[in-house]
MIDOSE-1310 file (N, C-alpha, C; in nm, 2 decimals, decimal comma, always signed):
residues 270
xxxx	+0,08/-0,12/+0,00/+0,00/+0,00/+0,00/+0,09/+0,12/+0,00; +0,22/+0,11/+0,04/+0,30/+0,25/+0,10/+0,33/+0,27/-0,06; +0,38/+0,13/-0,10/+0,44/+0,22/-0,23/+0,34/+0,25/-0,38; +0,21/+0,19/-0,36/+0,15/+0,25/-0,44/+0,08/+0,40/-0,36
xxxx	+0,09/+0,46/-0,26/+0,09/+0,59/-0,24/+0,18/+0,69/-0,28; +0,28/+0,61/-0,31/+0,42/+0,76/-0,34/+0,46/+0,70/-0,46; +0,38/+0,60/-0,54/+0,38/+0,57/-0,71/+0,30/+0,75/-0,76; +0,15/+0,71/-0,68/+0,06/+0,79/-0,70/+0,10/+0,93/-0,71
xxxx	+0,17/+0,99/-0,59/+0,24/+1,08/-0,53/+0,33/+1,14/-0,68; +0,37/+1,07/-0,70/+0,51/+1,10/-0,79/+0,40/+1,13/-0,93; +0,33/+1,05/-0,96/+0,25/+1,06/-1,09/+0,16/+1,24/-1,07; +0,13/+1,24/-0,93/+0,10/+1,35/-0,94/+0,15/+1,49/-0,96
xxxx	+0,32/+1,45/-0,91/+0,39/+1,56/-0,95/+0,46/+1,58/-1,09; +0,44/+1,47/-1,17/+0,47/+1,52/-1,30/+0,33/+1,56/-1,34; +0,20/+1,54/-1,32/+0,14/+1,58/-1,39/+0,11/+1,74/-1,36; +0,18/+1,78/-1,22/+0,18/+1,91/-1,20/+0,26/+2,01/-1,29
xxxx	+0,39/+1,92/-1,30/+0,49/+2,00/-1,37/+0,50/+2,00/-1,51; +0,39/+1,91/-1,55/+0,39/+1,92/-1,69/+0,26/+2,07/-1,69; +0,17/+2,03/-1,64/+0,08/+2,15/-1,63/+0,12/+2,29/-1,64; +0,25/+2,30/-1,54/+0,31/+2,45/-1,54/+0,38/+2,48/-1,69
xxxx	+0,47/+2,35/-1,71/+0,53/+2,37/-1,84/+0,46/+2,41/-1,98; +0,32/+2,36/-1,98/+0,24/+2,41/-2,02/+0,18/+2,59/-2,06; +0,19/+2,56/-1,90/+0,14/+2,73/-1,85/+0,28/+2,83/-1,93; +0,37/+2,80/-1,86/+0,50/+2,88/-1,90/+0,52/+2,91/-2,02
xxxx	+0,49/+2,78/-2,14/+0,50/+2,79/-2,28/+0,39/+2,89/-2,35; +0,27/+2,87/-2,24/+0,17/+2,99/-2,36/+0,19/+3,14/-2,25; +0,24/+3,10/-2,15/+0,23/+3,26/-2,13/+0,40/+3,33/-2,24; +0,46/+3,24/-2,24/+0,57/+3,29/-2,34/+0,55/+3,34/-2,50
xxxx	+0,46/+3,25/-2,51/+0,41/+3,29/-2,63/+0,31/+3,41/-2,63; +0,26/+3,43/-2,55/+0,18/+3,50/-2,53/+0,29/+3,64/-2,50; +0,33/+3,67/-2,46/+0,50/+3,76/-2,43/+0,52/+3,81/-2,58; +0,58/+3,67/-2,67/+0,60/+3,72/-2,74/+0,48/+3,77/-2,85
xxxx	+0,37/+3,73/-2,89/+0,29/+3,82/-2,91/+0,24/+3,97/-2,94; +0,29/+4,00/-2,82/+0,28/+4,11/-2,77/+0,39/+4,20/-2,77; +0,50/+4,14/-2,81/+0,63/+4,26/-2,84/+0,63/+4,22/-2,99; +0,54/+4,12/-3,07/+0,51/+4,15/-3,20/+0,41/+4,28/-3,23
xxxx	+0,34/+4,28/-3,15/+0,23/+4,39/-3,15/+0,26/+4,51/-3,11; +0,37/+4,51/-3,03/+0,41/+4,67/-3,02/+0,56/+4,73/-3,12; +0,60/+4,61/-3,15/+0,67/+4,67/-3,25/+0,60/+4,73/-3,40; +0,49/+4,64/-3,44/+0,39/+4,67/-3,58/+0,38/+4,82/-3,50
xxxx	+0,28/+4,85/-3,37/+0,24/+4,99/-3,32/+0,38/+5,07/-3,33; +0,49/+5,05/-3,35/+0,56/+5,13/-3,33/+0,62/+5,20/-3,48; +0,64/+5,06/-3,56/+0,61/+5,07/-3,70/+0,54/+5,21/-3,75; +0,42/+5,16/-3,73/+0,28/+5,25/-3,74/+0,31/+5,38/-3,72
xxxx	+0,38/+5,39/-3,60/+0,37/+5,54/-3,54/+0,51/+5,63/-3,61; +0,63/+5,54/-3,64/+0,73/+5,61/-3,71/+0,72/+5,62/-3,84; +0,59/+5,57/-3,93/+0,57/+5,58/-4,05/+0,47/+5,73/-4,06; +0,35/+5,74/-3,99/+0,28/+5,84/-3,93/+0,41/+5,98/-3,94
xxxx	+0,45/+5,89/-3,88/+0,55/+6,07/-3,86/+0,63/+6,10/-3,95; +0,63/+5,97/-4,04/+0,69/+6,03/-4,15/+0,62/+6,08/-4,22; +0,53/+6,06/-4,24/+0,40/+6,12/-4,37/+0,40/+6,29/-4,33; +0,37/+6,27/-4,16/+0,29/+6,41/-4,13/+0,46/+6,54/-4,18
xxxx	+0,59/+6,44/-4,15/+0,73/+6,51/-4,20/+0,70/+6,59/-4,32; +0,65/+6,45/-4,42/+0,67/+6,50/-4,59/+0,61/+6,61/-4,59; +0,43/+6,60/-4,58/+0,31/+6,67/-4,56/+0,38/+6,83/-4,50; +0,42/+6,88/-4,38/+0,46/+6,94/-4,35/+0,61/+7,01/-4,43
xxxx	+0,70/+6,95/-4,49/+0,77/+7,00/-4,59/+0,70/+7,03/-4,71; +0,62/+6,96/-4,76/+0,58/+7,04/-4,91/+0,51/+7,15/-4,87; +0,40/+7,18/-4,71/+0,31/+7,28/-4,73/+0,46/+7,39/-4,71; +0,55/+7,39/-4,63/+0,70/+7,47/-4,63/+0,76/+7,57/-4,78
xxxx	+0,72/+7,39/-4,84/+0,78/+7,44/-4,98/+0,62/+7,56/-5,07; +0,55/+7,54/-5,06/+0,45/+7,59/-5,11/+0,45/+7,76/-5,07; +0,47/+7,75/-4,93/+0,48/+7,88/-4,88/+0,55/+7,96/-4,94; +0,68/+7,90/-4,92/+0,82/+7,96/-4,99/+0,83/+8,03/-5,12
xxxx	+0,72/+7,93/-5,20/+0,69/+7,95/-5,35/+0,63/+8,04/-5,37; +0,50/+8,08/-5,26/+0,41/+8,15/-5,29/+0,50/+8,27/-5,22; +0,60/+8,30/-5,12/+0,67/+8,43/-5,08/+0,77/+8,47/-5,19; +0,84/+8,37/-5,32/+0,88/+8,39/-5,38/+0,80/+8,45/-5,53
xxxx	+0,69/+8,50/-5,52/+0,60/+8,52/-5,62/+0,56/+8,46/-5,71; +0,61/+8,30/-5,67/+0,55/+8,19/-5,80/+0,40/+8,14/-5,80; +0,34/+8,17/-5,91/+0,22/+8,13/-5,93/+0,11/+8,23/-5,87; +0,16/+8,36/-5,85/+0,07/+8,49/-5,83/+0,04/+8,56/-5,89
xxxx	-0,08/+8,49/-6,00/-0,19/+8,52/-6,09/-0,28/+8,55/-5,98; -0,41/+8,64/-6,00/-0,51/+8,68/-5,93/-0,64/+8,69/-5,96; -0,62/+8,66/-6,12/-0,74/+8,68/-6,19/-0,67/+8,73/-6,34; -0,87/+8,76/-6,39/-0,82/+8,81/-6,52/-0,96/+8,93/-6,55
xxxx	-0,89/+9,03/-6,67/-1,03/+9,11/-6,68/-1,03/+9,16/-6,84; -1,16/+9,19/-6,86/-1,20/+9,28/-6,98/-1,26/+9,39/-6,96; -1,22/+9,47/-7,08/-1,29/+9,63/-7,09/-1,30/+9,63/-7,22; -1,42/+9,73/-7,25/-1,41/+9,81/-7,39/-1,43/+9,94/-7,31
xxxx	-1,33/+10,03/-7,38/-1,33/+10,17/-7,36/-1,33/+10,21/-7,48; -1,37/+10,37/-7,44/-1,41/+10,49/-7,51/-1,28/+10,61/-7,47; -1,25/+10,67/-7,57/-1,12/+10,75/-7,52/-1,15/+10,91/-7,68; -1,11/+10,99/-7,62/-1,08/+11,11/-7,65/-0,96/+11,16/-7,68
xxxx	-0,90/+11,14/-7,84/-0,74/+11,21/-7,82/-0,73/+11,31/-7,92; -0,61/+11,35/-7,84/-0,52/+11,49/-7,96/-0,43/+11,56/-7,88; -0,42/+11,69/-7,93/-0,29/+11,75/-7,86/-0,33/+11,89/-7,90; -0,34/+11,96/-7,73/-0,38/+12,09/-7,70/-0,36/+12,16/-7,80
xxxx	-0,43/+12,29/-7,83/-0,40/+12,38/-7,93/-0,26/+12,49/-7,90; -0,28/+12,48/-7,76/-0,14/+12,53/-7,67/+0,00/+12,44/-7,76; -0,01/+12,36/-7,74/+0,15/+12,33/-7,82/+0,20/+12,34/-7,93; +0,07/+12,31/-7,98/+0,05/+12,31/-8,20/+0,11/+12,44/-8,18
xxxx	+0,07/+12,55/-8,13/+0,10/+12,69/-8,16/+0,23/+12,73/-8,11; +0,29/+12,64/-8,08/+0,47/+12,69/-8,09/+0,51/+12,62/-8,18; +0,43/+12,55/-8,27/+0,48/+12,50/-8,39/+0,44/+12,58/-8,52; +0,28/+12,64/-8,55/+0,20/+12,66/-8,60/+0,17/+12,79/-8,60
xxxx	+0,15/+12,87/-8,70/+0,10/+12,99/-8,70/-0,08/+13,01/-8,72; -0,07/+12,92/-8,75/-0,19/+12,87/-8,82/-0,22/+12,71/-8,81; -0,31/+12,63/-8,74/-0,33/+12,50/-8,79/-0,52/+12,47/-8,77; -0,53/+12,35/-8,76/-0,65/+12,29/-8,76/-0,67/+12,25/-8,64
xxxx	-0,81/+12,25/-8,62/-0,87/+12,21/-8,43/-0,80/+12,07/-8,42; -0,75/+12,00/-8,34/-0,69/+11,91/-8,31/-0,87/+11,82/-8,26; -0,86/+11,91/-8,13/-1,02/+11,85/-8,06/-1,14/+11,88/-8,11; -1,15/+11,75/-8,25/-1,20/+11,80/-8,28/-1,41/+11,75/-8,27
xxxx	-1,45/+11,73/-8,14/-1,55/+11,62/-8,12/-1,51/+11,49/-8,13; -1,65/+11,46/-8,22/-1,66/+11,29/-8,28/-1,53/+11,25/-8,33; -1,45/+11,34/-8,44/-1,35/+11,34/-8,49/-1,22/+11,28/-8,41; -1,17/+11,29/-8,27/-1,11/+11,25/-8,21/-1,13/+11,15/-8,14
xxxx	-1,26/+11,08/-8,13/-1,29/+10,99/-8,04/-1,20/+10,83/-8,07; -1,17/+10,75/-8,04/-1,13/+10,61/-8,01/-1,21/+10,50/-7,92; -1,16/+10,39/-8,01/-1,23/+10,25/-7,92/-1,15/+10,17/-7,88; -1,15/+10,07/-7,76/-1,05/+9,99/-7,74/-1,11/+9,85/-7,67
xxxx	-1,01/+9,73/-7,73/-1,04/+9,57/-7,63/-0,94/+9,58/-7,54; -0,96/+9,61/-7,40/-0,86/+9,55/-7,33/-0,83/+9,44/-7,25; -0,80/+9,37/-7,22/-0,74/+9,28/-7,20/-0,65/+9,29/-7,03; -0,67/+9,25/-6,91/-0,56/+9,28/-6,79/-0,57/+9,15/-6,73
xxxx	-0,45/+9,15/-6,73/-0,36/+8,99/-6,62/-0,35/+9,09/-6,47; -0,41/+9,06/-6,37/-0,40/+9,08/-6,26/-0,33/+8,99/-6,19; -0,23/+9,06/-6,09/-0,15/+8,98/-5,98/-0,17/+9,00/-5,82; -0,14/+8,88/-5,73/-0,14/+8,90/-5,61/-0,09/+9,01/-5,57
xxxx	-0,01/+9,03/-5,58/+0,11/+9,17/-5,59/+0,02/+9,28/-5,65; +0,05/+9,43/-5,60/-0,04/+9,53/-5,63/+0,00/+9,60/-5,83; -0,02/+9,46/-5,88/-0,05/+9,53/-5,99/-0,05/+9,46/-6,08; -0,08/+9,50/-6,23/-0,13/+9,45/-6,31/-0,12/+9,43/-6,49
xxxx	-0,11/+9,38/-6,59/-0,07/+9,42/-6,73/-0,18/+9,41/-6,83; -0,16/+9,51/-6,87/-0,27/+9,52/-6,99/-0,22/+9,52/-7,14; -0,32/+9,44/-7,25/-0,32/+9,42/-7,34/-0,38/+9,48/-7,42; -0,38/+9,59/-7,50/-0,48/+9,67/-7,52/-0,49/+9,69/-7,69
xxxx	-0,60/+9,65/-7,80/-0,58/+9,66/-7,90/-0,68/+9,81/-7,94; -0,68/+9,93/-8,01/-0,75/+10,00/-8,01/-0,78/+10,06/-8,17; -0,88/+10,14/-8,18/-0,89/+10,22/-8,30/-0,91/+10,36/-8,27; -0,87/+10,45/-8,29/-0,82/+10,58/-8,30/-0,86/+10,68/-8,40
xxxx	-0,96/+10,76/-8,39/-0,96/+10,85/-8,51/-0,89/+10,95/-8,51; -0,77/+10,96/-8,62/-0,66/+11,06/-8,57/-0,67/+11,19/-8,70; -0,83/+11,21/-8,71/-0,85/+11,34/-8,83/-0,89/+11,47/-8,72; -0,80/+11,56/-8,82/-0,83/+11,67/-8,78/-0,92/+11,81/-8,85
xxxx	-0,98/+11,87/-8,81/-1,06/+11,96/-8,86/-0,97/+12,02/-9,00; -1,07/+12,01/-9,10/-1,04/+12,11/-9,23/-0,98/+12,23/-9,19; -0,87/+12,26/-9,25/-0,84/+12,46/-9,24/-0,72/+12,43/-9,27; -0,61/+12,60/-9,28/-0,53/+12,61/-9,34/-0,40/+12,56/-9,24
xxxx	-0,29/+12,48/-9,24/-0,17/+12,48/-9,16/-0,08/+12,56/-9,25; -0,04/+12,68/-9,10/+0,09/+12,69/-9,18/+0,21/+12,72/-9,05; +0,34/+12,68/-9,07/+0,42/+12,71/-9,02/+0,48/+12,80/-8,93; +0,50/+12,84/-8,78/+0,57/+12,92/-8,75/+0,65/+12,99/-8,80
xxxx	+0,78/+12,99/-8,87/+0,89/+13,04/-8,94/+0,84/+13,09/-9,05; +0,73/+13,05/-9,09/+0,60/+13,13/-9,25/+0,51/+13,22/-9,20; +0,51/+13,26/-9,09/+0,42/+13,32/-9,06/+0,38/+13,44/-9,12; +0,40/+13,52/-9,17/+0,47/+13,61/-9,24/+0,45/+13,57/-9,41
xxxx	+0,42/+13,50/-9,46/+0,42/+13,42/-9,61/+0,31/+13,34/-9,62; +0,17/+13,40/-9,56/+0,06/+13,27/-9,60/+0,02/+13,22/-9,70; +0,12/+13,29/-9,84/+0,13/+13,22/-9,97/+0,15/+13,07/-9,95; +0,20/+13,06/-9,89/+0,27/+12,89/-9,82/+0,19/+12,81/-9,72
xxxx	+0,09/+12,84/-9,69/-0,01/+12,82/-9,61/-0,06/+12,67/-9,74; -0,12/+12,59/-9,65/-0,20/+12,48/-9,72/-0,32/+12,40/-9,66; -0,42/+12,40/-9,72/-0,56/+12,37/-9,65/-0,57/+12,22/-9,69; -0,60/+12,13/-9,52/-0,56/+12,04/-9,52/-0,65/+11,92/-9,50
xxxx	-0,70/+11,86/-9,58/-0,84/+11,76/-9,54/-0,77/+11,61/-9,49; -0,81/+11,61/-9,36/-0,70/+11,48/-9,29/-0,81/+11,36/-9,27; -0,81/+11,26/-9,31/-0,90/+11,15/-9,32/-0,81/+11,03/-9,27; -0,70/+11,07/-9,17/-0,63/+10,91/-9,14/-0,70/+10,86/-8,96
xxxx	-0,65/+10,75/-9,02/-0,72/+10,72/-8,81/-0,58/+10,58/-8,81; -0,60/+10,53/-8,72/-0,49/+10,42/-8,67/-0,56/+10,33/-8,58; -0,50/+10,16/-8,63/-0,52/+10,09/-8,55/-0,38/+10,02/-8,46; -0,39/+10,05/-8,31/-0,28/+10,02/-8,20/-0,30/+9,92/-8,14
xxxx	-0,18/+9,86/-8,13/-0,14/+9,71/-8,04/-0,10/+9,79/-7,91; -0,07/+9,78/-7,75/-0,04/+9,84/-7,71/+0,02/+9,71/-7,56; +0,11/+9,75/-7,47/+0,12/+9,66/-7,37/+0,18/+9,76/-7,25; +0,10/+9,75/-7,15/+0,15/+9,87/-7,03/+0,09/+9,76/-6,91
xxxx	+0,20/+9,80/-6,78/+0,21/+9,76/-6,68/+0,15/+9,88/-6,57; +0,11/+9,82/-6,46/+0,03/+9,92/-6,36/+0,03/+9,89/-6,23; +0,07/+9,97/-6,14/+0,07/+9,97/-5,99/-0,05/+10,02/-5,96; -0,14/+9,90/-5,88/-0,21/+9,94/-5,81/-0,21/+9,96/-5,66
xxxx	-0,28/+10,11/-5,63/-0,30/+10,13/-5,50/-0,45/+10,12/-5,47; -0,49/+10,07/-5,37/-0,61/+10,03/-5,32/-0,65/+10,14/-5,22; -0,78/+10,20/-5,25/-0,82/+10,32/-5,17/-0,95/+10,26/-5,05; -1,02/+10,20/-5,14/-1,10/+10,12/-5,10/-1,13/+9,95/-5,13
xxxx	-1,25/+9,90/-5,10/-1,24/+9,74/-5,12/-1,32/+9,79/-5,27; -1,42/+9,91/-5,34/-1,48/+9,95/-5,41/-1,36/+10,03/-5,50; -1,27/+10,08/-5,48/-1,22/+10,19/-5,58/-1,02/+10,14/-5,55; -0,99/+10,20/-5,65/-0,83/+10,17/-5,65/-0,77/+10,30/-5,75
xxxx	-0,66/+10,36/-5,67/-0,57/+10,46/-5,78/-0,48/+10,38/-5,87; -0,44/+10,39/-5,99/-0,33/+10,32/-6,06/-0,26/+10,42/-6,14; -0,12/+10,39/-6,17/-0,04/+10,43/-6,30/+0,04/+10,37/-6,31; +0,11/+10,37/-6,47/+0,18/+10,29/-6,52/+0,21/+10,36/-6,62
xxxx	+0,32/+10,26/-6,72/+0,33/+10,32/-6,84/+0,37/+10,17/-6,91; +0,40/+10,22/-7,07/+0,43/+10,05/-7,14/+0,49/+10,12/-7,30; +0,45/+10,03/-7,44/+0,45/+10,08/-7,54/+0,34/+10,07/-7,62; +0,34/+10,12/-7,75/+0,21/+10,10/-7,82/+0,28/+10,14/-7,98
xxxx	+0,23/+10,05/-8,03/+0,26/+10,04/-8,21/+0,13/+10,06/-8,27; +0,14/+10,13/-8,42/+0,01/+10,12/-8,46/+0,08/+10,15/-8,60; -0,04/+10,13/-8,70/-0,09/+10,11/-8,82/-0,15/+10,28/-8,87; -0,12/+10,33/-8,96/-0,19/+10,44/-9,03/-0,31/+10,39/-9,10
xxxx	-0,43/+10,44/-9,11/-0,51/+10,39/-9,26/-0,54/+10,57/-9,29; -0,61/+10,50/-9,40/-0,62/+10,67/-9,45/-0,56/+10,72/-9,52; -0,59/+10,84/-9,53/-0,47/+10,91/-9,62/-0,55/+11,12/-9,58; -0,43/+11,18/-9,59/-0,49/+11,31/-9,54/-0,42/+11,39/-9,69
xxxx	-0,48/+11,50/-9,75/-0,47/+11,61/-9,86/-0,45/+11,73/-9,81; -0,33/+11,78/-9,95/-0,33/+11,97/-9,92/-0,39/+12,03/-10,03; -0,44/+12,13/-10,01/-0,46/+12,15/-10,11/-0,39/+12,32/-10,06; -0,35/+12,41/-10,24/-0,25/+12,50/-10,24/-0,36/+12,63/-10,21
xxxx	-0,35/+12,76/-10,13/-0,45/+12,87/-10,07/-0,43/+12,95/-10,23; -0,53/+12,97/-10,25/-0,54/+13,06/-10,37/-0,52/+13,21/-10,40; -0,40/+13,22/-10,43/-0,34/+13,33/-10,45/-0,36/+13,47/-10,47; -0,47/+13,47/-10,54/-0,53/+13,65/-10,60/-0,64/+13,67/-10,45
xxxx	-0,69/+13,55/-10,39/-0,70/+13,61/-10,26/-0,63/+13,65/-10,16; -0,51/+13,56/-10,15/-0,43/+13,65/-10,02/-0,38/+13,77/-10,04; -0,36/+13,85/-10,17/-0,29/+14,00/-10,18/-0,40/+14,06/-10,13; -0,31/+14,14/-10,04/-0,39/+14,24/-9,96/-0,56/+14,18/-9,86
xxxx	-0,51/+14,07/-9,84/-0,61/+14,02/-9,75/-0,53/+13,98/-9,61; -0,63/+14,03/-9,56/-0,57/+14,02/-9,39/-0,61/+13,94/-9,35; -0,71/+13,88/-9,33/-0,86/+13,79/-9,29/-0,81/+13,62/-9,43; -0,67/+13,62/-9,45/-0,65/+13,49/-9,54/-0,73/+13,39/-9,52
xxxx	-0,74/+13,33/-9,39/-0,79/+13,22/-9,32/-0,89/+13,13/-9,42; -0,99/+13,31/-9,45/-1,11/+13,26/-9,50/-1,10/+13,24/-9,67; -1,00/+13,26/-9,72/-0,99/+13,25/-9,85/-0,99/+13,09/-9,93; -1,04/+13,08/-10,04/-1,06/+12,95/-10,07/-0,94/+12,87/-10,14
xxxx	-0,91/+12,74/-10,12/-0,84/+12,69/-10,16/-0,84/+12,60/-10,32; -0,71/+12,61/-10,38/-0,71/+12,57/-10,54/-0,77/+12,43/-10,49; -0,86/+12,41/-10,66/-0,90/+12,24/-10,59/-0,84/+12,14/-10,65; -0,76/+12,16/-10,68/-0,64/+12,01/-10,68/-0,54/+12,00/-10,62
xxxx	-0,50/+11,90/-10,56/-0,51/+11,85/-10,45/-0,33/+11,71/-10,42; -0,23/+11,74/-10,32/-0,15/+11,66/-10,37/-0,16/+11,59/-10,24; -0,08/+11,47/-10,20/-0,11/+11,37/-10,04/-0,01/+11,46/-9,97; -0,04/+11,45/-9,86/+0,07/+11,49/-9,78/+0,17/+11,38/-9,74
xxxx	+0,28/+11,43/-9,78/+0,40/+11,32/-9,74/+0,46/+11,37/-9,67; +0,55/+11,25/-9,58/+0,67/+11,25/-9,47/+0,56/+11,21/-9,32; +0,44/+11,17/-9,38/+0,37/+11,05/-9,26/+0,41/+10,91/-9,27; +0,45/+10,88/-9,16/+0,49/+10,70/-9,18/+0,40/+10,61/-9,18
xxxx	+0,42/+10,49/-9,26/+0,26/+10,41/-9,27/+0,25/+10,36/-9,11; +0,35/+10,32/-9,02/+0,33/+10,25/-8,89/+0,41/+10,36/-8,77; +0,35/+10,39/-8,68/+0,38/+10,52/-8,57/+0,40/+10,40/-8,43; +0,49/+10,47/-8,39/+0,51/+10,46/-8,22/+0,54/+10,49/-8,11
xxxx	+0,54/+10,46/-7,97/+0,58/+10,54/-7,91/+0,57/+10,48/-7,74; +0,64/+10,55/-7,68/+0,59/+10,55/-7,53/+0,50/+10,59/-7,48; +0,41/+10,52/-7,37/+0,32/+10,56/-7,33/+0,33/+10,56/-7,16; +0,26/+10,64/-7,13/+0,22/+10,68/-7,00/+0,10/+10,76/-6,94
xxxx	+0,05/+10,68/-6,80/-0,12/+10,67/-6,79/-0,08/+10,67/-6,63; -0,25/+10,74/-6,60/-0,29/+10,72/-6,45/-0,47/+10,71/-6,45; -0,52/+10,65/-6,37/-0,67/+10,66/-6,32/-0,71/+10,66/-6,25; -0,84/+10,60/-6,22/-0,90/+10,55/-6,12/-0,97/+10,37/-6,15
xxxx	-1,04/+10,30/-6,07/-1,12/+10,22/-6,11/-1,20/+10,18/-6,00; -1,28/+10,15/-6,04/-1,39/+10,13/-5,96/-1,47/+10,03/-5,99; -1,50/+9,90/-5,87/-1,61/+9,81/-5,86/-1,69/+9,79/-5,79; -1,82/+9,72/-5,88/-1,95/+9,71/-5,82/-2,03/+9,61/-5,89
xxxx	-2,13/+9,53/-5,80/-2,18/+9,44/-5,86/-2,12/+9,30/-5,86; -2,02/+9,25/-5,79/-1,90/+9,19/-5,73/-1,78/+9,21/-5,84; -1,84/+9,19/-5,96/-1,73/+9,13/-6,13/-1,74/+9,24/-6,21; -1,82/+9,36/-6,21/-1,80/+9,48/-6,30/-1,73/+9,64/-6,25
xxxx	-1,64/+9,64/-6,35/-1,55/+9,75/-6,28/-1,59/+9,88/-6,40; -1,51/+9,99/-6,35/-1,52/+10,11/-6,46/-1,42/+10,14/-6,39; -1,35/+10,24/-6,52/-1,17/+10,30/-6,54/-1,22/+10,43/-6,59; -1,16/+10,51/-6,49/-1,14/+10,67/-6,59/-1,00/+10,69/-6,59
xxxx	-0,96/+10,71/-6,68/-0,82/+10,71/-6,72/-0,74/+10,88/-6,79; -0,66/+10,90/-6,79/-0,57/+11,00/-6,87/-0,44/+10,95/-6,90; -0,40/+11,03/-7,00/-0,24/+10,96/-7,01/-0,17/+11,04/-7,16; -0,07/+11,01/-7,20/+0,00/+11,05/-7,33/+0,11/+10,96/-7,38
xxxx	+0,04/+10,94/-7,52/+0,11/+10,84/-7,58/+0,13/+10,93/-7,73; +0,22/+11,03/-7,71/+0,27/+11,07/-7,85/+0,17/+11,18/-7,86; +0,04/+11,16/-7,79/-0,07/+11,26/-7,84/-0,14/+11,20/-7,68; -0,24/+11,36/-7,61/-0,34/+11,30/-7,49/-0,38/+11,25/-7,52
xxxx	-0,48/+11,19/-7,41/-0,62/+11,12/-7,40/-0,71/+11,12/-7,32; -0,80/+11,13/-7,32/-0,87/+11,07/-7,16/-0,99/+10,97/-7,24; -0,97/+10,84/-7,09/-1,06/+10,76/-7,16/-1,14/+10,68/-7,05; -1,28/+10,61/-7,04/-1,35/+10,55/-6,99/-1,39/+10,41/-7,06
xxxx	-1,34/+10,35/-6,96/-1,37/+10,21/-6,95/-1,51/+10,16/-6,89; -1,55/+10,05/-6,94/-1,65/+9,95/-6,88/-1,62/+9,81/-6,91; -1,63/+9,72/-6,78/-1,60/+9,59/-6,77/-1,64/+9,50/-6,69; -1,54/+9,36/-6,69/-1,53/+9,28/-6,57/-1,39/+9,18/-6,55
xx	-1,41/+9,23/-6,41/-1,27/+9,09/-6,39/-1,34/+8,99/-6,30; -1,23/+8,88/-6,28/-1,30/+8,75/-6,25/-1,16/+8,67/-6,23
């Protein structure tokens, strides 16, 4: 009987220590498990911060770009204007002893497409194609240094006008969220059409006529030459502009490009 008690005895202590060995093996596995699982979370978390790294460098680089003025377009706009040109009777007459109204109404009026690339930055470039009526009132021109000889005098029927390409840049100042001051300047090329005539002041009237002006002219007739078929020049402008209605603006403008102007715009930018 004794020794099947400490047979029993002994059976029971392997079956204990197999039990633990048991235990030990899954809590080990179980260990490692779990330093599998916090390495993946760790994984996870140094990948994370890579992303949020890149993310955070390009928005850096973007900044940079945009402090460097790249890609500071702001819009875009159209106008058709209406414009008024010539050149005071004040200057003609340190040339002229005699000439023709420069301003002269309808006769001087102009049309124009413009065209403006607006930038983040306070300002802007314009494309401006236009038509020009560049006729001046019928009458006699004559020369300062002839003044004195209005035998030489010639009565002048001017029928030319011009179409202009034009490209000018513009600082704007902002007065309001509604109105803005600008100026600038650029170039402008143009085209002559037309053609303008002299004709010669008729002779047996000017002797002994004081009052020439009104005397009539011979009626044949030669072109006036030493006009170029294409004209150009520099230009330079100032305005105002003004919006309303969120997208429609208006421009009153002045400026001199070889000859005044003043001109009114109506549009929209966007």
């Amino acid at each position: 009987m004794a020794q099947e008690t400490s047979t029993d005895n002994q059976n029971a202590r392997i079956l204990i220590e197999d039990d633990g060995d048991e235990a030990s093996d899954d809590a080990s596995d179980e260990g490692v498990e779990q330093a599998d699982d916090e390495e993946v979370q760790n994984e996870d978390a140094e990948l994370q911060a890579d992303d949020a790294d890149v993310q955070g460098a390009e928005s850096s680089a973007l900044a940079v770009g945009e402090d460097k003025g790249e890609g500071v377009v702001a819009g875009h706009g159209f106008q058709i204007a209406m414009s008024f040109n010539g050149v005071p009777n004040g200057i003609l007459d340190h040339w002229f002893a005699h000439h023709g109204e420069v301003w002269d109404g309808v006769a001087s009026m102009g049309f124009a497409l413009d065209y403006f690339l607006r930038f983040r930055v306070p300002c802007e470039l314009r494309i401006s194609l236009s038509w020009v009526n560049a006729r001046t009132g019928d009458a006699y021109w004559l020369d300062k240094d002839h003044a004195d000889s209005p035998i030489l005098a010639d009565y002048v029927h001017n029928d030319m006008s011009m179409i202009n390409l034009e490209i000018a840049a513009y600082h704007i100042i902002d007065m309001a969220d509604w109105a803005a001051f600008y100026y600038g300047g650029g170039l402008w090329g143009g085209v002559l059409l037309g053609d303008a005539k002299s004709y010669a002041i008729r002779s047996s009237c000017v002797s002994g006529n004081d009052n020439w002006t009104s005397c009539p002219h011979e009626p044949g007739s030669v072109p006036v030459t030493g006009v170029p078929p294409v004209v150009g020049f520099v230009m330079v402008s100032l305005g105002f502009k003004f919006k309303f209605l969120d997208v429609m603006t208006a421009r009153v403008e002045a400026g001199f490009k070889g000859y005044f102007y003043g001109q009114l715009g109506l549009g929209v930018e966007f």
